[in-house]
C-alpha positions as CSV (number, residue, x, y, z in Angstrom):
1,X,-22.7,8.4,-21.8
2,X,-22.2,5.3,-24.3
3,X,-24.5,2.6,-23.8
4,X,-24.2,-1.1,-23.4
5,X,-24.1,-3.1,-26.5
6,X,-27.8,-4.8,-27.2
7,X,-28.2,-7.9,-24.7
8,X,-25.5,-6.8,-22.5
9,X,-26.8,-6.5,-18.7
10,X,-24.8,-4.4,-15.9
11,X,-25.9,-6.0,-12.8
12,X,-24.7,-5.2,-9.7
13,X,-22.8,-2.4,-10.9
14,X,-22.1,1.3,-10.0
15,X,-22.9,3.2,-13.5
16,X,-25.2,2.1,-16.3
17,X,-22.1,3.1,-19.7
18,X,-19.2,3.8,-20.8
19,X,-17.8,7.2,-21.2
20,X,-15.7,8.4,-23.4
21,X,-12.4,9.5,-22.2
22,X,-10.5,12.3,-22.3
23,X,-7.8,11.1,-23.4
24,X,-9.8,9.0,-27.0
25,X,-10.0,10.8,-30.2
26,X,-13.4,8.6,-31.1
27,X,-16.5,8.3,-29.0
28,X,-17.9,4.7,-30.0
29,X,-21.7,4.1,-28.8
30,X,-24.0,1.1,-29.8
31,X,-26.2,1.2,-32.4
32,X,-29.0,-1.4,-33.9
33,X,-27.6,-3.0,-37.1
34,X,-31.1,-3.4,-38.2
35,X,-31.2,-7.6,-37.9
36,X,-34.3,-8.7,-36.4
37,X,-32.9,-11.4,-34.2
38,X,-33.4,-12.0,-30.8
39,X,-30.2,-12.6,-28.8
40,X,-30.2,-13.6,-25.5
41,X,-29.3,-11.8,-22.3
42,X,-25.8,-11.8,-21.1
43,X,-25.1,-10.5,-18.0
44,X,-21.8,-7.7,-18.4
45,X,-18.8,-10.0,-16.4
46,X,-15.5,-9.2,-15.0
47,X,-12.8,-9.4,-16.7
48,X,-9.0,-9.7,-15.5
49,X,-5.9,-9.4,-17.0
50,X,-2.0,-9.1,-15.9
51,X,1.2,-6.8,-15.7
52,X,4.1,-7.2,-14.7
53,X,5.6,-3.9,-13.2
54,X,9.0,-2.7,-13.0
55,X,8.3,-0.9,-9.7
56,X,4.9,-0.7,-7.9
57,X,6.1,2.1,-4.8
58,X,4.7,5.1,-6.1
59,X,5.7,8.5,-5.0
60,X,4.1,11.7,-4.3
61,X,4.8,15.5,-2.8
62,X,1.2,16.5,-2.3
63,X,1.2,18.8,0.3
64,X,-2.3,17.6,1.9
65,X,-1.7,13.7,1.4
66,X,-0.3,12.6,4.9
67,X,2.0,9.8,3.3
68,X,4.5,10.3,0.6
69,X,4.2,6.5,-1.0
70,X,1.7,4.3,-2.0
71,X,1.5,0.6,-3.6
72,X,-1.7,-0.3,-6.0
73,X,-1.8,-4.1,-6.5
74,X,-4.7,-3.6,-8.6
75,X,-5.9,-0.9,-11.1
76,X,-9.6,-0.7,-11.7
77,X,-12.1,-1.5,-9.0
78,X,-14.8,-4.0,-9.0
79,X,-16.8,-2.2,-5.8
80,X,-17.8,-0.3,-8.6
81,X,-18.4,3.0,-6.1
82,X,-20.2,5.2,-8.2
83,X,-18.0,8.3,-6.7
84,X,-14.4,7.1,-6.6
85,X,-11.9,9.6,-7.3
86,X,-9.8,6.8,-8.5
87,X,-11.8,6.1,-12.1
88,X,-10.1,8.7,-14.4
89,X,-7.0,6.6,-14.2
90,X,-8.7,4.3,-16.5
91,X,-8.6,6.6,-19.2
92,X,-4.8,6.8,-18.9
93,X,-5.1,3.0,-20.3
94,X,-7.3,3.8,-23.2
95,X,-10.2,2.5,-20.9
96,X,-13.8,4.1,-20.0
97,X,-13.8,5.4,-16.2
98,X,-17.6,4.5,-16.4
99,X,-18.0,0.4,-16.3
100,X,-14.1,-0.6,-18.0
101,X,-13.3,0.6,-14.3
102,X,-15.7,-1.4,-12.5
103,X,-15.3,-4.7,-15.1
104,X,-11.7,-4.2,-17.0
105,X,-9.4,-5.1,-14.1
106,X,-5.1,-5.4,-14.0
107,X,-4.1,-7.3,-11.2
108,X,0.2,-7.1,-10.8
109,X,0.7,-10.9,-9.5
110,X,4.7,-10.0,-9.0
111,X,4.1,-6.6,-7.1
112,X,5.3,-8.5,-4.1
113,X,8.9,-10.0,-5.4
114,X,9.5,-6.3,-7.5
115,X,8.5,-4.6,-3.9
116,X,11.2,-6.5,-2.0
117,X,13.5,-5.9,-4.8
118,X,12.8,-2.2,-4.0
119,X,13.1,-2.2,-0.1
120,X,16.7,-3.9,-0.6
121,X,18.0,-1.1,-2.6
122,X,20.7,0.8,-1.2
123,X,19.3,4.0,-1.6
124,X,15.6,3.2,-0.3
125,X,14.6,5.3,2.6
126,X,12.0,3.3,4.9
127,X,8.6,5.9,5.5
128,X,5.2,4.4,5.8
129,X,3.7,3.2,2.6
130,X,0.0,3.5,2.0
131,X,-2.3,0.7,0.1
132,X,-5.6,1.4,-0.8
133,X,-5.8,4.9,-1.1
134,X,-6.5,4.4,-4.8
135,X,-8.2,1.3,-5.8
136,X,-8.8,-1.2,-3.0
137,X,-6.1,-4.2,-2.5
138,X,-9.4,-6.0,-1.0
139,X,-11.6,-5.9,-3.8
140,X,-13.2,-9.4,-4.6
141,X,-10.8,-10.5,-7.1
142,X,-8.0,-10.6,-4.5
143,X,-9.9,-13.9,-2.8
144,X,-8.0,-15.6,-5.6
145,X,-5.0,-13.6,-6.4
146,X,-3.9,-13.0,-2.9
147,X,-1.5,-10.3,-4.0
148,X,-1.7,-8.4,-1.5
149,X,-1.5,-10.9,1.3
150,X,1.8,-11.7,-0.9
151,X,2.7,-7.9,-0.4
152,X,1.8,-7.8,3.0
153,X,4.3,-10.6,4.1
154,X,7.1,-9.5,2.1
155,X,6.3,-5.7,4.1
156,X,6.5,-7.6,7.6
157,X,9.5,-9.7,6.6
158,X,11.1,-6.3,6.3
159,X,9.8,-4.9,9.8
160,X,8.1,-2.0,6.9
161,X,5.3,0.4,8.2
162,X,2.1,0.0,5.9
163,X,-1.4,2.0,6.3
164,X,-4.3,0.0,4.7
165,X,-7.7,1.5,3.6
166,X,-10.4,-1.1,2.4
167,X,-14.0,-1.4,2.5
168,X,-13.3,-4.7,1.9
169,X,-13.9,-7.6,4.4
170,X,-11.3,-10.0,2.9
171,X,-8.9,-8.1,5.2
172,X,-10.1,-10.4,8.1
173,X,-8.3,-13.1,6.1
174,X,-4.9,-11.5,6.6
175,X,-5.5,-11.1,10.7
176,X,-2.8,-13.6,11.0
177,X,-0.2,-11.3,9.5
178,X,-1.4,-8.1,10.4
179,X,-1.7,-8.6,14.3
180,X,1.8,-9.6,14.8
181,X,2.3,-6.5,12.7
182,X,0.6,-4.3,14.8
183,X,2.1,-5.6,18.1
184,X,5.1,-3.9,16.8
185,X,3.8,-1.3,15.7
186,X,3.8,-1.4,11.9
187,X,0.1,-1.4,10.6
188,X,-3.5,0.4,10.6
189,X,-6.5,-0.3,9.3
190,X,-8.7,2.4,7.9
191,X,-12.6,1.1,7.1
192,X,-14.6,3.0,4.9
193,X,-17.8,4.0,5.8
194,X,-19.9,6.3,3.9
195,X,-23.6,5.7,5.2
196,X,-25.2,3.4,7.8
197,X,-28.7,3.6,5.0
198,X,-28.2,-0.3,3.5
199,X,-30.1,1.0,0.1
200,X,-28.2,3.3,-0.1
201,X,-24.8,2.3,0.0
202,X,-26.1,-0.7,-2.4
203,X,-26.8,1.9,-5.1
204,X,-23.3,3.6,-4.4
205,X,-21.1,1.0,-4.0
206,X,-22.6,-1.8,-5.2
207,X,-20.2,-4.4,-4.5
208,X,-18.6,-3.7,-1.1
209,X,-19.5,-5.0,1.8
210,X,-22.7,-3.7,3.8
211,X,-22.4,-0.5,6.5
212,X,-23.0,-3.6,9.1
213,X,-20.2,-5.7,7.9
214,X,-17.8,-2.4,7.7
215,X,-18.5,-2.0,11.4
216,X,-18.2,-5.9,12.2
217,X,-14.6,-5.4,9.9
218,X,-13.9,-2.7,12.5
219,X,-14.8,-4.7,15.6
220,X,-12.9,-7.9,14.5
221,X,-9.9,-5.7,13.5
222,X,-9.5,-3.7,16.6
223,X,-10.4,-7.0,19.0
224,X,-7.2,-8.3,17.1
225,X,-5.4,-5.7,18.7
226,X,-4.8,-3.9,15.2
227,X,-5.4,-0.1,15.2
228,X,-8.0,0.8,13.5
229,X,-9.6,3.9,11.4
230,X,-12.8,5.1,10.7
231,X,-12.8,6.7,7.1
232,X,-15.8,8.8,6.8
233,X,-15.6,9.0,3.3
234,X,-17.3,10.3,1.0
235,X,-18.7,12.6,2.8
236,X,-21.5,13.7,0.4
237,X,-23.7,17.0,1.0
238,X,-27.2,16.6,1.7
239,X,-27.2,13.2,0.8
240,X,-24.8,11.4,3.7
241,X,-23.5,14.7,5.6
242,X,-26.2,14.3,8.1
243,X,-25.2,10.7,9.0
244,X,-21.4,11.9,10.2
245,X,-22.3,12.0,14.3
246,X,-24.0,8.6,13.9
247,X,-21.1,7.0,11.9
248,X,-18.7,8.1,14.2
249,X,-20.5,7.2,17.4
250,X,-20.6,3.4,15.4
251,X,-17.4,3.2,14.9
252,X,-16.2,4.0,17.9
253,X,-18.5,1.7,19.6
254,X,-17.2,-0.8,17.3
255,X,-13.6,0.1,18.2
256,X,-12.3,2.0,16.2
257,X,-9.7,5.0,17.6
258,X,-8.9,7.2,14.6
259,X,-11.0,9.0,12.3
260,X,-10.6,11.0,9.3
261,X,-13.1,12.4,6.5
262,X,-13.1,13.4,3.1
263,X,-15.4,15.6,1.2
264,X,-16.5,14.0,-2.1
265,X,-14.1,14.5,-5.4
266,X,-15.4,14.6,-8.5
267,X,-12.5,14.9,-10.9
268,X,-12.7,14.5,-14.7
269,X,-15.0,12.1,-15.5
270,X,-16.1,11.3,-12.5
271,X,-18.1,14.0,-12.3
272,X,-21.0,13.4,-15.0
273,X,-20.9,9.7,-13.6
274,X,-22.1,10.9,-10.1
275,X,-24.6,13.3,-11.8
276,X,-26.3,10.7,-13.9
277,X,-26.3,8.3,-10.8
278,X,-28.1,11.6,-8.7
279,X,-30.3,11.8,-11.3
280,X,-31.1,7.9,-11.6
281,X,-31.6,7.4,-7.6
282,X,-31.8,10.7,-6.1
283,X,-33.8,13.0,-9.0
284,X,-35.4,14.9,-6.0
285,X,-32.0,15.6,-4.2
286,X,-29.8,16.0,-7.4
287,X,-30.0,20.0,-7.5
288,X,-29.6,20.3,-4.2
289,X,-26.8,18.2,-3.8
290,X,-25.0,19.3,-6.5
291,X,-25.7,23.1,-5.3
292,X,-25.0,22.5,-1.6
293,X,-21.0,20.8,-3.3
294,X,-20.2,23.9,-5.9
295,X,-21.2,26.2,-2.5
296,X,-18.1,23.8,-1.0
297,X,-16.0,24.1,-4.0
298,X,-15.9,27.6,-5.1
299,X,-18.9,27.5,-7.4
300,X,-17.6,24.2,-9.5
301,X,-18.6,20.6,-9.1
302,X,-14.5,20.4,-8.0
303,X,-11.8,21.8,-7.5
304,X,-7.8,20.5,-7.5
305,X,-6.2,22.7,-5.2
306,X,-4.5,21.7,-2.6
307,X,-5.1,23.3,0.0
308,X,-9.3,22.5,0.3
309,X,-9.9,19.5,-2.5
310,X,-10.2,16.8,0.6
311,X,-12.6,19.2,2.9
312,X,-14.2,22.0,0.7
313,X,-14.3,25.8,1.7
314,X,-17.0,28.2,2.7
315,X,-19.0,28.0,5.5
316,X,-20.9,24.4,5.0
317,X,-17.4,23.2,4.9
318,X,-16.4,24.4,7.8
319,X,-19.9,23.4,9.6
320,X,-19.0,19.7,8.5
321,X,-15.4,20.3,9.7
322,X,-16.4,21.6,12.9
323,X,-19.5,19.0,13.5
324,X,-16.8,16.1,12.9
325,X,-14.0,17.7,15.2
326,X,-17.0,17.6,17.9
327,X,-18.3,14.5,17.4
328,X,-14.8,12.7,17.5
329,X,-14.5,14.4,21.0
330,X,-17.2,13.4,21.8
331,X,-16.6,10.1,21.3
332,X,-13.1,9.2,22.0
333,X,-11.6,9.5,18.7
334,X,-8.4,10.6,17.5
335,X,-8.6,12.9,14.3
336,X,-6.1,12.1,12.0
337,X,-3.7,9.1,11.5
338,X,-2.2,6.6,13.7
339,X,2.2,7.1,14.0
340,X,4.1,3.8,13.0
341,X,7.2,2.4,13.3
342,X,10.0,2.9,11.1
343,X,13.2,2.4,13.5
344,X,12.7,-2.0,12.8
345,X,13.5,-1.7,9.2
346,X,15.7,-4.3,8.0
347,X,16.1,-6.5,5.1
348,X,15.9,-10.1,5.7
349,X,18.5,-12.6,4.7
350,X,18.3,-14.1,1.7
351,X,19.2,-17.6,0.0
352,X,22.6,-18.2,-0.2
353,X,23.8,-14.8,1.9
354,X,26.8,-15.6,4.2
355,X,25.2,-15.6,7.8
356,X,26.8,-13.5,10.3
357,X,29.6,-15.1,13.5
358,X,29.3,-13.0,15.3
């Protein structure tokens, strides 16, 4: 993995380099030029830039995704979770999927005025669209953008179904839009939650909120009378797997009525990233974790198909499965997703249309 240039400090972030991507003809690493002069620490920053899309609802026909459209007001991540699925995408940019994820940001400030544009067309069929199932629309940066509290009044203004997953608390802001939302039955909230160990999800996901303040996110959500989920992912073998009864019980204490998990994906890239972290934090645990997921994955670190890449196959998999399905009995959670609404759909008027007599 390519190293930081010399005075450049990473802190607070999920990997230590860069990696090359697949996509790049050159690997570029940082070398000494051989001048002895001292330069002085500077801390690795964020750094934001802008797009303008010509349509942000994208579709899919992935046979075990349970939603058929998504919108991603920003690409890259600044949670910097060492696992997410979503960091090859950066390579698609001419990006690294190690820290350009996590630091080299796009943020799509008209997503909202191109997604009503969309939602007027004749031919648009209303179906629930998902947010957050990539890269999370309540990462810091959006404290200042507000994109996709733009997004989300532009998807109640059209009486449009949207499922949100964050592990971000800034979604507490938007209460005020998603409640009367939810009374007609338009939103859910799914909360990540990967591990109720504080260290631990600081050294994954360094820059999301604490477990605590995931289940407080959960609590104030569902007190709003907004249906909430408990996303119990990544579920990571013999690392977090033995945590899944205990973060289900939380979050239904909390509130929460839903619950879904995920094994952990390691596509592309992503998967030397986790290794290097295992073998950072976890040295003692790396072989066996990594052992315990290619047992789950058909003797591979991953695998794409369809039909097992969210929940694994073999018989730890189908322990986990079967320990989850037991605990969510147990306590009073629905597996799956909640149903929305899609019989309010309607386009608002806009300036200068000729109201209605009659």
């Amino acid at each position: 993995m390519a190293g930081l240039s010399p005075g450049l400090r990473a802190v607070g972030r999920g990997v230590a380099g860069n990696s090359t991507g697949r996509f790049e003809n050159q690997t570029r690493v940082p070398l000494d030029d051989g001048w002895d002069i001292e330069e002085d620490d500077r801390i690795l920053r964020t750094e934001l830039s802008f797009e303008t899309p010509r349509s942000v609802i994208s579709y899919n026909k992935s046979p075990d995704i349970p939603f058929d459209r998504s919108i991603n007001p920003y690409r890259g991540c600044e949670h910097g979770c060492v696992y997410c699925f979503a960091r090859p995408g950066h390579c698609y940019l001419g990006m690294s999927a190690g820290l350009d994820f996590e630091t080299r940001l796009i943020a799509r400030p008209e997503a909202p005025q191109v997604l009503a544009r969309e939602l007027r067309a004749k031919r648009y069929n209303v179906a629930p669209i998902a947010i957050g199932t990539y890269t999370d629309p309540y990462q810091p940066v959006e404290r200042e953008q507000r994109i996709m509290r733009a997004i989300l009044q532009v998807l109640s203004d059209f009486n449009h179904p949207v499922q949100i997953t964050t592990k971000g608390s800034l979604v507490e802001r938007d209460i005020d839009i998603l409640a009367p939302m939810a009374e007609r039955g338009l939103v859910a909230v799914g909360v990540s939650l990967t591990t109720m160990d504080a260290r631990l999800s600081r050294n994954l996901e360094p820059r999301a909120p604490a477990p605590r303040r995931r289940l407080e996110m959960i609590r104030n959500l569902a007190a709003a009378g907004i249906p909430t989920r408990a996303m119990i992912a990544p579920v990571i073998p013999a690392l977090t797997d033995h945590e899944i009864e205990t973060l289900l019980e939380q979050a239904a204490g909390a509130g929460a009525s839903h619950a879904v998990f995920i094994l952990l994906r390691l596509p592309h890239e992503v998967a030397p990233l986790f290794q290097s972290w295992l073998q950072s934090h976890h040295p003692d645990a790396a072989s066996r974790v990594m052992g315990r997921l290619s047992d789950m994955r058909g003797g591979k670190a991953y695998d794409a198909d369809f039909a097992q890449r969210m929940s694994g196959t073999g018989p730890f998999a189908q322990l986990i499965a079967a320990r989850f399905s037991l605990a969510c009995k147990r306590y009073g959670l629905t597996q799956g997703r909640e149903t929305l609404r899609s019989d309010l759909f309607a386009c608002p008027p806009e300036v200068g249309d000729q109201l209605s007599l009659f």
